[in-house]
Residue, then its C-alpha position, 0 to 999 in steps of 0.5 A: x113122944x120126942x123131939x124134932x130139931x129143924x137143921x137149917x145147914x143140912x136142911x133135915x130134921x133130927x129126932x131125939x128122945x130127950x130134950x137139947x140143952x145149949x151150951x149153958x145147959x139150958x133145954x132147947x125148945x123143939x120145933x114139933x113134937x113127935x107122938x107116935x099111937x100104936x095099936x096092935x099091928x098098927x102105928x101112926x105118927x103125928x107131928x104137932x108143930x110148935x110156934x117159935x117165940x121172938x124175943x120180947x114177945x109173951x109166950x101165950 
C-alpha cells in the first residue's frame, strides 16, 4: 500500500510509501490509497479515494 498526494501547481499526482508529515510534523492525510494485488505474473492497482473533512465537520 501508499499514498497518493494531489499537487494542484503541477496538476499531478505524487506517490509516496510513507505518510507526509507538514512542517509541524504532524501526517498529512492523502487524497487516495494506492493497494497494489499481485499474483503470480499479474498485478493490478486499485485506488480507493479518501473523502476530505472541512473544518468543524465530524470525520464519520
Amino acid at each position: 500500500m501508499s499514498y497518493d498526494y494531489y499537487d494542484a501547481d503541477f496538476k499531478n499526482w505524487k506517490n509516496e510509501a510513507e505518510l507526509r508529515r507538514n512542517s509541524q510534523g504532524e501526517y498529512e492525510a492523502p487524497q487516495r490509497l494506492r493497494v497494489k494485488f499481485t499474483y503470480q505474473k499479474r498485478s493490478q492497482d486499485v485506488f480507493i479515494m479518501l473523502p476530505t473533512v472541512a473544518q468543524g465537520v465530524p470525520a464519520f
